[in-house]
Jmol script that loads the backbone (N, CA, C; Angstrom):
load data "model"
ATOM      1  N   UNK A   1      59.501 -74.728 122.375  1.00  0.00           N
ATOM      2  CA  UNK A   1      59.473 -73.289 122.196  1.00  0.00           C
ATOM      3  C   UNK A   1      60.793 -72.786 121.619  1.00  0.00           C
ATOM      4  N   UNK A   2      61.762 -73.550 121.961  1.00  0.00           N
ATOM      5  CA  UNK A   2      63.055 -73.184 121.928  1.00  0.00           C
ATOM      6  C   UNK A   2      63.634 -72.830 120.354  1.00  0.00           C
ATOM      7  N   UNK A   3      62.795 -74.565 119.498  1.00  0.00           N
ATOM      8  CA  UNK A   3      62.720 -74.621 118.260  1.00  0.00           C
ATOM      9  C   UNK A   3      62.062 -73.500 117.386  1.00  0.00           C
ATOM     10  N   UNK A   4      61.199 -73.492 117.460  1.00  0.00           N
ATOM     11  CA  UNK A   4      60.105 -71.903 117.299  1.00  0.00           C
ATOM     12  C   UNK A   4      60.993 -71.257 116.943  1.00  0.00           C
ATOM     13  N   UNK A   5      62.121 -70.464 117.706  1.00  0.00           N
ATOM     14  CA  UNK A   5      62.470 -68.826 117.527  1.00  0.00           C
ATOM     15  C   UNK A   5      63.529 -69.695 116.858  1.00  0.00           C
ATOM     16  N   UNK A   6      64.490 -70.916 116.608  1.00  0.00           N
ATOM     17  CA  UNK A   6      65.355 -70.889 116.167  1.00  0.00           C
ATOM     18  C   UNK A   6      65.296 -71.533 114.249  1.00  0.00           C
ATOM     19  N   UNK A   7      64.335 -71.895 114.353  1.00  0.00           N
ATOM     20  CA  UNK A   7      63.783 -71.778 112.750  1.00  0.00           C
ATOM     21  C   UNK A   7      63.698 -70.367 112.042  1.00  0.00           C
ATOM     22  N   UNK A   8      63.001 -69.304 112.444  1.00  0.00           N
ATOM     23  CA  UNK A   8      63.125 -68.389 111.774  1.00  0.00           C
ATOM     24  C   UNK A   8      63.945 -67.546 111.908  1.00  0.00           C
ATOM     25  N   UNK A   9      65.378 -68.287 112.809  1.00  0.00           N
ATOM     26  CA  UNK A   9      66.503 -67.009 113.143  1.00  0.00           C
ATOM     27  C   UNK A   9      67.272 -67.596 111.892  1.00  0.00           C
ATOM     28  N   UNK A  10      67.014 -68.997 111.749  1.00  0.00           N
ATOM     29  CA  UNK A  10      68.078 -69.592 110.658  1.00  0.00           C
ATOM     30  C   UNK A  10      67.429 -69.043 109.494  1.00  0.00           C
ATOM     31  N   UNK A  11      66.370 -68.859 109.292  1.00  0.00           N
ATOM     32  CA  UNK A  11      66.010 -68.478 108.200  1.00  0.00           C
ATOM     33  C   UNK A  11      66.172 -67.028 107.604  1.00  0.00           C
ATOM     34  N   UNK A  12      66.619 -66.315 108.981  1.00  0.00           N
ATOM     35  CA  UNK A  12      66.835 -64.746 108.244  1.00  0.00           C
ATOM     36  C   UNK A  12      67.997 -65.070 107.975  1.00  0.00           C
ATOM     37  N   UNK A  13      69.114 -65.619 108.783  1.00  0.00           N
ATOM     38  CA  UNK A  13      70.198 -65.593 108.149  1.00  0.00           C
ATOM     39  C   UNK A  13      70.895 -65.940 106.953  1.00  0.00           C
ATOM     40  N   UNK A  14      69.664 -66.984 106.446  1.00  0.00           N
ATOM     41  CA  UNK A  14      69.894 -67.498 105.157  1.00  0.00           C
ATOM     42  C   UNK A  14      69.512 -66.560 103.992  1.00  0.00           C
ATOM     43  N   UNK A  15      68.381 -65.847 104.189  1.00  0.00           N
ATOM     44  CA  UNK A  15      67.742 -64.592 103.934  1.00  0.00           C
ATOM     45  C   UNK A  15      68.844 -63.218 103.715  1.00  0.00           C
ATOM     46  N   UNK A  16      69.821 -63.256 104.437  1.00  0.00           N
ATOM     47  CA  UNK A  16      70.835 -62.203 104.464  1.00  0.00           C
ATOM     48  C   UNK A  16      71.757 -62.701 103.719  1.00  0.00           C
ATOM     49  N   UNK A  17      72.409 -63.928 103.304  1.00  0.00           N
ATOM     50  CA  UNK A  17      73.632 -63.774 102.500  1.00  0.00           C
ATOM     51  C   UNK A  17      73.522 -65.086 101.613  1.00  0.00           C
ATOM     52  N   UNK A  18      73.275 -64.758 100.695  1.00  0.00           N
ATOM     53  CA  UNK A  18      72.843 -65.694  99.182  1.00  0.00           C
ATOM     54  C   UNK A  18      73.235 -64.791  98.027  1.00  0.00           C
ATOM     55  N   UNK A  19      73.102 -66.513  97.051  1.00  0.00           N
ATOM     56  CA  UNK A  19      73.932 -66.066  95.716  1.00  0.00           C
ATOM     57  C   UNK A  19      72.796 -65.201  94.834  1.00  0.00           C
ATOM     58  N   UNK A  20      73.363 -63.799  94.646  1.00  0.00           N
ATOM     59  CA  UNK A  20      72.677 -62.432  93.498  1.00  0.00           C
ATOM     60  C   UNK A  20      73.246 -62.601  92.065  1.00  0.00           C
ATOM     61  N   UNK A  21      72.950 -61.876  91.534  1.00  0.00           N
ATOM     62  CA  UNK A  21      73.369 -61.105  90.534  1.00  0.00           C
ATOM     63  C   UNK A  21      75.022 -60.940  90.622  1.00  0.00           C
ATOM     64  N   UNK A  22      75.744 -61.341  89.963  1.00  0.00           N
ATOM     65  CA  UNK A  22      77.383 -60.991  89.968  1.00  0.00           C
ATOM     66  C   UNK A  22      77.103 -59.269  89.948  1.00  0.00           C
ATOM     67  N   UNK A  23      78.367 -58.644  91.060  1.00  0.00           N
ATOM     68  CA  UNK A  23      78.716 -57.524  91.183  1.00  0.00           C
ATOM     69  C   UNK A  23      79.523 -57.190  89.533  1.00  0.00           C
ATOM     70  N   UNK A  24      78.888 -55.674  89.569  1.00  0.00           N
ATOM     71  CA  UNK A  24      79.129 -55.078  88.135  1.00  0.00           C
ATOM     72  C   UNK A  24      80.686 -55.056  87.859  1.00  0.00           C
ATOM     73  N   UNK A  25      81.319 -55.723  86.732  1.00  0.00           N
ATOM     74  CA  UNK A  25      82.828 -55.558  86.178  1.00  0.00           C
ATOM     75  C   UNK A  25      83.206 -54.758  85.145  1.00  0.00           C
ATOM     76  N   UNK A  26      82.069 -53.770  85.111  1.00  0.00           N
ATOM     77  CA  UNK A  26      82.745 -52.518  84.132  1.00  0.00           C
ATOM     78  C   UNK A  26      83.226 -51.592  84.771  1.00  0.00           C
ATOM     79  N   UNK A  27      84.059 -50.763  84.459  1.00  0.00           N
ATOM     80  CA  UNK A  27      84.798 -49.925  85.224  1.00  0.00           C
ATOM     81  C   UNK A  27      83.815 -48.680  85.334  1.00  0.00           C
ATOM     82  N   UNK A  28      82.731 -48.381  83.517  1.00  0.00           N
ATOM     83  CA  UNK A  28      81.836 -47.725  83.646  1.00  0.00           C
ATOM     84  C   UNK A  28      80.784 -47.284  84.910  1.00  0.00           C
ATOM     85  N   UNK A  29      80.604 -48.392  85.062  1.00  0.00           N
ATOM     86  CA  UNK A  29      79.298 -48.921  86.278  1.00  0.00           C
ATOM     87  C   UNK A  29      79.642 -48.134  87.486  1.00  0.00           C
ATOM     88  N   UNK A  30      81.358 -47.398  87.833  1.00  0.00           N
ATOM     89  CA  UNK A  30      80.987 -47.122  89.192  1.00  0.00           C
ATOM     90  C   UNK A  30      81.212 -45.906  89.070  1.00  0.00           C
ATOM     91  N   UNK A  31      80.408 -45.193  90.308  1.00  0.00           N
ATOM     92  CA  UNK A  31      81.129 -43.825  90.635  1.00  0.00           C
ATOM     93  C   UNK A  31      82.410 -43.690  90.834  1.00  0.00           C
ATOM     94  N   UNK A  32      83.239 -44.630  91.630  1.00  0.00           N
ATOM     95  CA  UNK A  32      84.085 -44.441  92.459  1.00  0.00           C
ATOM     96  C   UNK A  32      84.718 -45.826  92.348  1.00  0.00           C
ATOM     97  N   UNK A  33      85.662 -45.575  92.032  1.00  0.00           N
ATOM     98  CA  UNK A  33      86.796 -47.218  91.737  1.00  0.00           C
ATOM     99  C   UNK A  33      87.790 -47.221  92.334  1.00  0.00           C
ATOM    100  N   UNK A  34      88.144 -47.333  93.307  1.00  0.00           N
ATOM    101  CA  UNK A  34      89.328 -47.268  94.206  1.00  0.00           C
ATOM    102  C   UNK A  34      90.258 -48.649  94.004  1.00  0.00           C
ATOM    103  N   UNK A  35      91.226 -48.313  94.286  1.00  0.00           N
ATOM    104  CA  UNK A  35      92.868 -49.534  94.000  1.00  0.00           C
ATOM    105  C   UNK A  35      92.353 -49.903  95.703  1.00  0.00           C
ATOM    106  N   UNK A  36      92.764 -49.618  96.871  1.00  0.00           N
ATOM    107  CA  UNK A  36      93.299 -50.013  97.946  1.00  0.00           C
ATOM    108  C   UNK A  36      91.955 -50.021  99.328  1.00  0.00           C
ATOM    109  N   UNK A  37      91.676 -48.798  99.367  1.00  0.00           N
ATOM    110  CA  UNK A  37      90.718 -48.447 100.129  1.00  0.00           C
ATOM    111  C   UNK A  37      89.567 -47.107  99.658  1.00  0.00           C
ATOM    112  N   UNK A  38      88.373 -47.396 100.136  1.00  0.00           N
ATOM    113  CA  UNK A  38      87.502 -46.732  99.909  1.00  0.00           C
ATOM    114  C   UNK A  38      86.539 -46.081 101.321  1.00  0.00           C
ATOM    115  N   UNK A  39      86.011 -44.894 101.812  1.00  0.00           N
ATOM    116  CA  UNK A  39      85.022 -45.034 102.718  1.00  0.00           C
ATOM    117  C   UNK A  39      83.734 -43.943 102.438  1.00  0.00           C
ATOM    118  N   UNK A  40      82.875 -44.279 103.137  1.00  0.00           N
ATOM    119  CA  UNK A  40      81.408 -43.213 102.496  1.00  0.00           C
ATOM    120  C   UNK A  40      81.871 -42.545 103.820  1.00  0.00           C
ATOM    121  N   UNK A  41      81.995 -41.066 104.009  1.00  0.00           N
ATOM    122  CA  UNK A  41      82.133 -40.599 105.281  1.00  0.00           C
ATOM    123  C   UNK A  41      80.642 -40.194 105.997  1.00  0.00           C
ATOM    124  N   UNK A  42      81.154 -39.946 107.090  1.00  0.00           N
ATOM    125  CA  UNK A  42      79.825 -39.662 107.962  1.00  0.00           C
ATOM    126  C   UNK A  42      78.960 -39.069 107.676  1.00  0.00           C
ATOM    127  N   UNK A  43      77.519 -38.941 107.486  1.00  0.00           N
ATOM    128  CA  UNK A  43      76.336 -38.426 107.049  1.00  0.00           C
ATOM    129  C   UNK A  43      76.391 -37.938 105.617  1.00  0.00           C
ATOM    130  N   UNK A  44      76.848 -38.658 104.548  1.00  0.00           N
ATOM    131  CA  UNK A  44      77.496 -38.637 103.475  1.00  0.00           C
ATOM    132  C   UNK A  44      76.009 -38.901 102.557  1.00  0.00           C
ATOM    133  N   UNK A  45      75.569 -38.739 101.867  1.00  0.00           N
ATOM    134  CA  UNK A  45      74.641 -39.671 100.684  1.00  0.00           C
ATOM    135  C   UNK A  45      75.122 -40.090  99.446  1.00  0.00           C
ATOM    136  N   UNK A  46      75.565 -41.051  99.301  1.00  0.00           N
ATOM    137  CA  UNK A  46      76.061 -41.231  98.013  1.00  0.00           C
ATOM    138  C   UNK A  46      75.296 -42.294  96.423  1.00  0.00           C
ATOM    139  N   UNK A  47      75.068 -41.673  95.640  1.00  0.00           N
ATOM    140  CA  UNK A  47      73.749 -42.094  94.630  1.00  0.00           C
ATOM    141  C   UNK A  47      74.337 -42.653  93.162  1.00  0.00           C
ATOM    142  N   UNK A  48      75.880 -43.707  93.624  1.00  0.00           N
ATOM    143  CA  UNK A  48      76.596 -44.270  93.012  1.00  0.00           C
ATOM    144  C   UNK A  48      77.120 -45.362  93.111  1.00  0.00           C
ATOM    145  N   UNK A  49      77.710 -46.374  92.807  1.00  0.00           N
ATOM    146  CA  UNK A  49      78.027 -47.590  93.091  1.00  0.00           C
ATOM    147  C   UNK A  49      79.708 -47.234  93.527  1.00  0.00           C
ATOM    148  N   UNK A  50      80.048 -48.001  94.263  1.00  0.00           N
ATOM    149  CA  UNK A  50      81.570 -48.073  94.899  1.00  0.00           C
ATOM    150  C   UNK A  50      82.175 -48.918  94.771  1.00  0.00           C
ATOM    151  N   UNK A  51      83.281 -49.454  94.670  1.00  0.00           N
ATOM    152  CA  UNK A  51      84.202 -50.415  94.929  1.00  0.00           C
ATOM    153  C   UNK A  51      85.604 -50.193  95.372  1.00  0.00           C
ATOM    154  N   UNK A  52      86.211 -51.228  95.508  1.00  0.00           N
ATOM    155  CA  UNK A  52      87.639 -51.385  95.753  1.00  0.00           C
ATOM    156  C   UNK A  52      87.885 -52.554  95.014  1.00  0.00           C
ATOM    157  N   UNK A  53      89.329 -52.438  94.668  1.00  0.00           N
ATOM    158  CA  UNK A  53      89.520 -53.427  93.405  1.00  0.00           C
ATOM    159  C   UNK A  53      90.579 -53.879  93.657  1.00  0.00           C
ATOM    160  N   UNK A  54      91.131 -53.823  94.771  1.00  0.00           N
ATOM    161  CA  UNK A  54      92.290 -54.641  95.385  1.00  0.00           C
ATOM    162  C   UNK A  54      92.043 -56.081  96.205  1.00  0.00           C
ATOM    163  N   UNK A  55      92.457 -56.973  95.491  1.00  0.00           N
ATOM    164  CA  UNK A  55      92.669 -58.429  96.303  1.00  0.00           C
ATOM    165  C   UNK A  55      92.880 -58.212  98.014  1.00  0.00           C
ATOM    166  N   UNK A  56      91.442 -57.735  99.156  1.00  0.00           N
ATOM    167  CA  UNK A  56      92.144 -57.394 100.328  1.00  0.00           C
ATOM    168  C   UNK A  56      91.624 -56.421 100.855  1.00  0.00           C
ATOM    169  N   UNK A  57      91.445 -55.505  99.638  1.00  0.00           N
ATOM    170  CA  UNK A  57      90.538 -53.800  99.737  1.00  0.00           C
ATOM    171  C   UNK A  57      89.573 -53.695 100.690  1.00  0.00           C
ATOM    172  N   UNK A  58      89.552 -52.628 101.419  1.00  0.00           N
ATOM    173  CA  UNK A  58      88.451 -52.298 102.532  1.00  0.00           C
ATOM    174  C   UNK A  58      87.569 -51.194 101.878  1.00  0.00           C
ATOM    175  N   UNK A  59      86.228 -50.903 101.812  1.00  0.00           N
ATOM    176  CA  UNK A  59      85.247 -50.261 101.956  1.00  0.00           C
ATOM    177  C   UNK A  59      84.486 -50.174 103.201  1.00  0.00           C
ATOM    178  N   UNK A  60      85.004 -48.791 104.083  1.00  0.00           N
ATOM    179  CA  UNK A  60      84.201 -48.620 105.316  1.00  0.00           C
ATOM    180  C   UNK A  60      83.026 -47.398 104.889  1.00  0.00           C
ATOM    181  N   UNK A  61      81.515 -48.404 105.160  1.00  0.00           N
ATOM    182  CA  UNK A  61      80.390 -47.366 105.163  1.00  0.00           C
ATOM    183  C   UNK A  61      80.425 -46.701 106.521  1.00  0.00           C
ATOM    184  N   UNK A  62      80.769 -45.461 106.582  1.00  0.00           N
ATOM    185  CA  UNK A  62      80.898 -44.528 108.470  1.00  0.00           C
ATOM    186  C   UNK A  62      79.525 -44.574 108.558  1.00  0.00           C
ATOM    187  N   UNK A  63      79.502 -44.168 109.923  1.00  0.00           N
ATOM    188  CA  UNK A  63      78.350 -43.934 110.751  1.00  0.00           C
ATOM    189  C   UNK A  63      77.285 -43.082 109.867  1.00  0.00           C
ATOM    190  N   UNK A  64      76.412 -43.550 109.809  1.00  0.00           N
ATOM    191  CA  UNK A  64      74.939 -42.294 109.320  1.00  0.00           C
ATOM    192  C   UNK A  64      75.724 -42.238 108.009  1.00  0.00           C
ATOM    193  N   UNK A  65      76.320 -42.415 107.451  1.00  0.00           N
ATOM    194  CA  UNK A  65      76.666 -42.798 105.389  1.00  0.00           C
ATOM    195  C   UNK A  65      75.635 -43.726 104.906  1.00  0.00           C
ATOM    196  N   UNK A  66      75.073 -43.276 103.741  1.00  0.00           N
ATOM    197  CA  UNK A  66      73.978 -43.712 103.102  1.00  0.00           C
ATOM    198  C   UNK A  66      74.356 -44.035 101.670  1.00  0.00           C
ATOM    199  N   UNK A  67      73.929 -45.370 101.449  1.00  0.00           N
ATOM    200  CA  UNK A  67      74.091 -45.551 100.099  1.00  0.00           C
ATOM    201  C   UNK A  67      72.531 -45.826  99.210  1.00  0.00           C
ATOM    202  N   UNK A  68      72.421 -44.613  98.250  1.00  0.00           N
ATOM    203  CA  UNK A  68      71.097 -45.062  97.805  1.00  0.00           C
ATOM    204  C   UNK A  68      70.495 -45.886  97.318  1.00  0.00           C
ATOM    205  N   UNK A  69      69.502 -46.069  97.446  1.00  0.00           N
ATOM    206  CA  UNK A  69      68.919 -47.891  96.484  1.00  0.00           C
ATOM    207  C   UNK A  69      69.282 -47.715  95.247  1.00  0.00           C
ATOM    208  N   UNK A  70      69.649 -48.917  94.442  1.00  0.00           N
ATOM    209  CA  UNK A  70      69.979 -49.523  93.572  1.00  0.00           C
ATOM    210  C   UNK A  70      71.407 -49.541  93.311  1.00  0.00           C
ATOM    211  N   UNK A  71      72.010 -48.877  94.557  1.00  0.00           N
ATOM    212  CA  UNK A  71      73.583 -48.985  94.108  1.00  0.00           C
ATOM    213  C   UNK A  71      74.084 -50.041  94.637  1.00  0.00           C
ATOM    214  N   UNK A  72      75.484 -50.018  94.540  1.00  0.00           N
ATOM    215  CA  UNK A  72      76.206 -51.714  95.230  1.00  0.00           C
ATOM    216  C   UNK A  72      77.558 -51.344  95.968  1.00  0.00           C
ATOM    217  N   UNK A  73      77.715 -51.570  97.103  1.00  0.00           N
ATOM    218  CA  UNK A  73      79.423 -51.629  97.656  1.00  0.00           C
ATOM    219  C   UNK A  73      80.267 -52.474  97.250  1.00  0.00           C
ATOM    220  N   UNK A  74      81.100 -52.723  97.053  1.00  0.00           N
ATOM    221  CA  UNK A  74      81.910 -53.925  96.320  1.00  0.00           C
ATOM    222  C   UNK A  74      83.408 -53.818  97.026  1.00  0.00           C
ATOM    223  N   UNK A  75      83.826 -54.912  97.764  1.00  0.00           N
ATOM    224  CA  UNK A  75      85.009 -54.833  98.134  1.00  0.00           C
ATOM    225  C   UNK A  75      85.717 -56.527  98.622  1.00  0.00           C
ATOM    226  N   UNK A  76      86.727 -56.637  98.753  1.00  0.00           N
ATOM    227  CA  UNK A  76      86.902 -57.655  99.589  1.00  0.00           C
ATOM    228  C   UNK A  76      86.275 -58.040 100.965  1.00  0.00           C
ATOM    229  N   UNK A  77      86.756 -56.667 101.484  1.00  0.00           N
ATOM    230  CA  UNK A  77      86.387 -56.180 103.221  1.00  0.00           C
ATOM    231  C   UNK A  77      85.372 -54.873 103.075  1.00  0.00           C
ATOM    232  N   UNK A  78      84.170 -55.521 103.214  1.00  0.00           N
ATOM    233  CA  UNK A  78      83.141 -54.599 103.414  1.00  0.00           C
ATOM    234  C   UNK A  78      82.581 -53.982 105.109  1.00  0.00           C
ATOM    235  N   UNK A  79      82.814 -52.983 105.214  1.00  0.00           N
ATOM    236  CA  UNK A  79      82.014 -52.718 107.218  1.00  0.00           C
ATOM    237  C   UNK A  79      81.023 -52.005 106.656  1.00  0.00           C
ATOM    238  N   UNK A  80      79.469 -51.797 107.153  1.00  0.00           N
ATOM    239  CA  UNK A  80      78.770 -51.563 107.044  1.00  0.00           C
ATOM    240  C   UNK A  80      78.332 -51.245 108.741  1.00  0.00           C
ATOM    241  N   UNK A  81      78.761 -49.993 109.209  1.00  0.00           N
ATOM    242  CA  UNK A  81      78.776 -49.237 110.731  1.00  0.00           C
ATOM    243  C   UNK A  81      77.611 -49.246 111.196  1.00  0.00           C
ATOM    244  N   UNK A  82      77.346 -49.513 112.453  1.00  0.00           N
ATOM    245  CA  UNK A  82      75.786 -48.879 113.188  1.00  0.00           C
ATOM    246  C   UNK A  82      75.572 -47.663 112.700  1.00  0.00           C
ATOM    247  N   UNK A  83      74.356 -47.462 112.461  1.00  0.00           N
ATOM    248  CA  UNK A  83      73.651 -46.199 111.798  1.00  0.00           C
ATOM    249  C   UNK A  83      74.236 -46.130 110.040  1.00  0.00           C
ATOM    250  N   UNK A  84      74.519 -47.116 109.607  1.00  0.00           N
ATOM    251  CA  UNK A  84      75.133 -46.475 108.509  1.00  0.00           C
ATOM    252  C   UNK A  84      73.774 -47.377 107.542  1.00  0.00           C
ATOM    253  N   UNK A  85      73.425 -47.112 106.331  1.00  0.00           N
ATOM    254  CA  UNK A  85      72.792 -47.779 105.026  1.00  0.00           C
ATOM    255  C   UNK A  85      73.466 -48.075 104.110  1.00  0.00           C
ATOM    256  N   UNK A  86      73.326 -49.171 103.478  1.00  0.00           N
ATOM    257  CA  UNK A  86      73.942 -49.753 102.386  1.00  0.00           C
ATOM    258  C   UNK A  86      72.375 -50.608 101.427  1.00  0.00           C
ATOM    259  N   UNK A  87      72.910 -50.363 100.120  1.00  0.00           N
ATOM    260  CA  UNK A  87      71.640 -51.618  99.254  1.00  0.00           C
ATOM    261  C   UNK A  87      72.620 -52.592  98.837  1.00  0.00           C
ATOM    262  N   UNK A  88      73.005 -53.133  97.862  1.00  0.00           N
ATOM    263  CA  UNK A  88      73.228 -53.899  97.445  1.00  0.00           C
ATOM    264  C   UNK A  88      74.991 -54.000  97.820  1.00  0.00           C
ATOM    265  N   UNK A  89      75.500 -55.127  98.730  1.00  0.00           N
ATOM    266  CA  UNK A  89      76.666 -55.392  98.999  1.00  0.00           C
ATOM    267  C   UNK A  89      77.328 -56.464  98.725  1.00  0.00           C
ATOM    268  N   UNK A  90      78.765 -56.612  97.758  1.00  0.00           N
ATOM    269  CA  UNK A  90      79.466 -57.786  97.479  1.00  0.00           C
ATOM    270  C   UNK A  90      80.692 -57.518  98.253  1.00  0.00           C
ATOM    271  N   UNK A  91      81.135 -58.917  98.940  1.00  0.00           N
ATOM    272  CA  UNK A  91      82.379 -58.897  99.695  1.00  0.00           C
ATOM    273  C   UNK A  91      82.577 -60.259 100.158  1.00  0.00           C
ATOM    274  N   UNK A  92      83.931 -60.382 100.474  1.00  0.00           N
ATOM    275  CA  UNK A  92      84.223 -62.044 100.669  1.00  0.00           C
ATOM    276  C   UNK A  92      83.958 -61.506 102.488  1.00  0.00           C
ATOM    277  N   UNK A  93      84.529 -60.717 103.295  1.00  0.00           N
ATOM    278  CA  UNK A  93      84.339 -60.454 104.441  1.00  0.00           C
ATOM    279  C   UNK A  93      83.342 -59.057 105.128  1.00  0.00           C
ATOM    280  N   UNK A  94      82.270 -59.291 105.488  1.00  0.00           N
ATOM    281  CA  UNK A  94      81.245 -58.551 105.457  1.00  0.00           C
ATOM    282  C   UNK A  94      80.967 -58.037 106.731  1.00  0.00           C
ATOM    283  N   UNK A  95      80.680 -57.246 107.455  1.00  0.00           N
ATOM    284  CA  UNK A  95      80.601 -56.899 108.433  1.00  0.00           C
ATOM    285  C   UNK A  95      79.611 -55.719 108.663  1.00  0.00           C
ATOM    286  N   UNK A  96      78.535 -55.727 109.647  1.00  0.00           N
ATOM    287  CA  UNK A  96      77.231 -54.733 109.443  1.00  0.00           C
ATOM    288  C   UNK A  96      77.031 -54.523 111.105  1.00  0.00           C
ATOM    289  N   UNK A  97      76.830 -53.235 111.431  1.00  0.00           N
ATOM    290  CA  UNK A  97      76.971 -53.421 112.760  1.00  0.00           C
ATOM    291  C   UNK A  97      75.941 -53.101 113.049  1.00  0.00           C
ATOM    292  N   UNK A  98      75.071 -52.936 114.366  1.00  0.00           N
ATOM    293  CA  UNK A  98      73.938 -53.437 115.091  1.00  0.00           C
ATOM    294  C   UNK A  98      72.903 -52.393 114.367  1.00  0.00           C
ATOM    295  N   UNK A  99      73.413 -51.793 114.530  1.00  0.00           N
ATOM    296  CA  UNK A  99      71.778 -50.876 113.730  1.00  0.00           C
ATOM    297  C   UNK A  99      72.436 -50.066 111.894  1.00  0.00           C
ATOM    298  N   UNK A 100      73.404 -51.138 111.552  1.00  0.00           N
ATOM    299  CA  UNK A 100      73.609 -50.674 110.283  1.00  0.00           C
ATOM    300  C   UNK A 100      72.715 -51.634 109.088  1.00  0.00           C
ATOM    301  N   UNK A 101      71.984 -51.037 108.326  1.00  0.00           N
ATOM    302  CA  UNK A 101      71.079 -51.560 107.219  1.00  0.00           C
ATOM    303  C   UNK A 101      71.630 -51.901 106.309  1.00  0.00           C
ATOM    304  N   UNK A 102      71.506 -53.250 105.360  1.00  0.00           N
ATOM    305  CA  UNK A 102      71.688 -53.922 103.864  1.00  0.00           C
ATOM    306  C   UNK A 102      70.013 -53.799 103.523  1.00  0.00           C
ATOM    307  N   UNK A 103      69.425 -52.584 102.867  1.00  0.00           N
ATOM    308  CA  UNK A 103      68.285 -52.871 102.252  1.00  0.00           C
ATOM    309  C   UNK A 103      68.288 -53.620 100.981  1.00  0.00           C
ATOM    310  N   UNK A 104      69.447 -53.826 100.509  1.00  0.00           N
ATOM    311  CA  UNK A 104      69.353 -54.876  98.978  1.00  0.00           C
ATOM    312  C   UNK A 104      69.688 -56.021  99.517  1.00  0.00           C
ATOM    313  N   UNK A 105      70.195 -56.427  98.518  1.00  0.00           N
ATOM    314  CA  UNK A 105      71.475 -58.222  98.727  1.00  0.00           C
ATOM    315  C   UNK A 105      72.498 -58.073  99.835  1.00  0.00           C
ATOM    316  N   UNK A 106      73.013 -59.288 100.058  1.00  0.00           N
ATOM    317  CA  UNK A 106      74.696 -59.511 100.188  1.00  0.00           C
ATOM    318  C   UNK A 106      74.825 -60.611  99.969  1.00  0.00           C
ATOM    319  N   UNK A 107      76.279 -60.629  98.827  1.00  0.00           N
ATOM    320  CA  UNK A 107      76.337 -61.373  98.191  1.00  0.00           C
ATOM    321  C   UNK A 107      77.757 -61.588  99.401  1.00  0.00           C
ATOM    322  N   UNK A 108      78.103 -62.773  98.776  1.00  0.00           N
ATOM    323  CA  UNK A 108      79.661 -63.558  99.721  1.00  0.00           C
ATOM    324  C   UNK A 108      79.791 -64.847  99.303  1.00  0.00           C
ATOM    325  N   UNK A 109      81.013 -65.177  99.342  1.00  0.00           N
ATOM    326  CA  UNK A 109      81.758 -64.099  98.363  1.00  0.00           C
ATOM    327  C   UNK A 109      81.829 -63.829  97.170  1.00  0.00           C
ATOM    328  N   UNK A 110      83.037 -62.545  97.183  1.00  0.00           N
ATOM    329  CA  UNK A 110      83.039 -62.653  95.332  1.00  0.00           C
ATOM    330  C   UNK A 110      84.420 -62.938  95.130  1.00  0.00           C
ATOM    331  N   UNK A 111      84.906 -62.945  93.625  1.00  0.00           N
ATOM    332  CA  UNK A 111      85.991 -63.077  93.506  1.00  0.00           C
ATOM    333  C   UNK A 111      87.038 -61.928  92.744  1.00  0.00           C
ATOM    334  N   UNK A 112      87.946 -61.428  93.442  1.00  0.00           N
ATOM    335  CA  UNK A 112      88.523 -59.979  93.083  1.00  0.00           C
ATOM    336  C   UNK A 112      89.611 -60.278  92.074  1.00  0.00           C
ATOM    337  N   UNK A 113      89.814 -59.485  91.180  1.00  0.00           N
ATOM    338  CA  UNK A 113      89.678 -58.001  91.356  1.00  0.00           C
ATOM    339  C   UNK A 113      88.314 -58.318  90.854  1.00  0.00           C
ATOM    340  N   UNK A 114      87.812 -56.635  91.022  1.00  0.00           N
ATOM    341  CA  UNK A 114      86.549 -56.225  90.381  1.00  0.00           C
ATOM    342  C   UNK A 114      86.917 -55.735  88.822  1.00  0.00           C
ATOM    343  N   UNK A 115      87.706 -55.432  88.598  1.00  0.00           N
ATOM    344  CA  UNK A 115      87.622 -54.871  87.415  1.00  0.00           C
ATOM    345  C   UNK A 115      89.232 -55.657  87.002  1.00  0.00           C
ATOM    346  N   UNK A 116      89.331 -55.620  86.148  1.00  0.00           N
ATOM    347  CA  UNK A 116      90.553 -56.171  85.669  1.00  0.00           C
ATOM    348  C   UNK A 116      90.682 -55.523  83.927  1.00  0.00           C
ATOM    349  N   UNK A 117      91.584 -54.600  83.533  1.00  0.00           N
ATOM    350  CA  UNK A 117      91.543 -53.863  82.455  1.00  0.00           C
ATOM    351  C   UNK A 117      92.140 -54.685  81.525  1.00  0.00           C
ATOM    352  N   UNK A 118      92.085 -54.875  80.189  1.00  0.00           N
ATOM    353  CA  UNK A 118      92.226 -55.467  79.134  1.00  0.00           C
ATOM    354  C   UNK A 118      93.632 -54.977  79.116  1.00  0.00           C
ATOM    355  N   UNK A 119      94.625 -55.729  78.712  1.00  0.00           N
ATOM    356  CA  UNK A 119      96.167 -56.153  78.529  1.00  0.00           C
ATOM    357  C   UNK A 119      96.147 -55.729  76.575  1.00  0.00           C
TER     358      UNK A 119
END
end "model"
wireframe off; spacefill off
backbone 0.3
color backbone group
């Protein structure tokens, strides 16, 4: 019996963090491009893609912050809060708390920066 529940626990988890689509590297692509830190604040809706573009960068989704489908979080250090929504998430350190939603991907990791401007 034991086996039973632990086959399909491995299997969501495998289900939760696999290789997507590379996170977007145009600077175009986001709403919001942050150097250091980024956060969606509390009961926020936001209907844009995000990042942080620092080797390290935190993106905190707050409590009840919503990110709409088809967008993407992008950070080193991603939190994704109880009550909070997220779709599509790239981050080397990922974190989603008990009743916080990834209705898209999560990807892990990626490799930063996100954007890197032509010299």
């Amino acid at each position: 019996m034991r086996s039973l529940v632990a086959i399909p626990a491995s299997l969501a988890f495998l289900a939760l963090a696999h290789p997507a689509s590379a996170q977007p590297r145009n600077a175009d692509d986001y709403l919001f491009l942050m150097r250091d830190t980024a956060k969606v604040s509390a009961e926020s809706i936001i209907g844009g893609n995000m990042a942080v573009n620092a080797p390290g960068g935190f993106l905190n989704v707050s409590r009840r912050g919503t990110m709409t489908d088809g967008t993407c979080v992008v950070a080193d250090n991603v939190r994704v809060n109880s009550g909070s929504r997220a779709f599509d998430v790239f981050g080397c350190h990922v974190f989603v708390g008990v009743s916080g939603v990834v209705a898209g991907t999560m990807t892990q990791p990626i490799p930063p920066p996100i954007y890197a401007p032509e010299t």
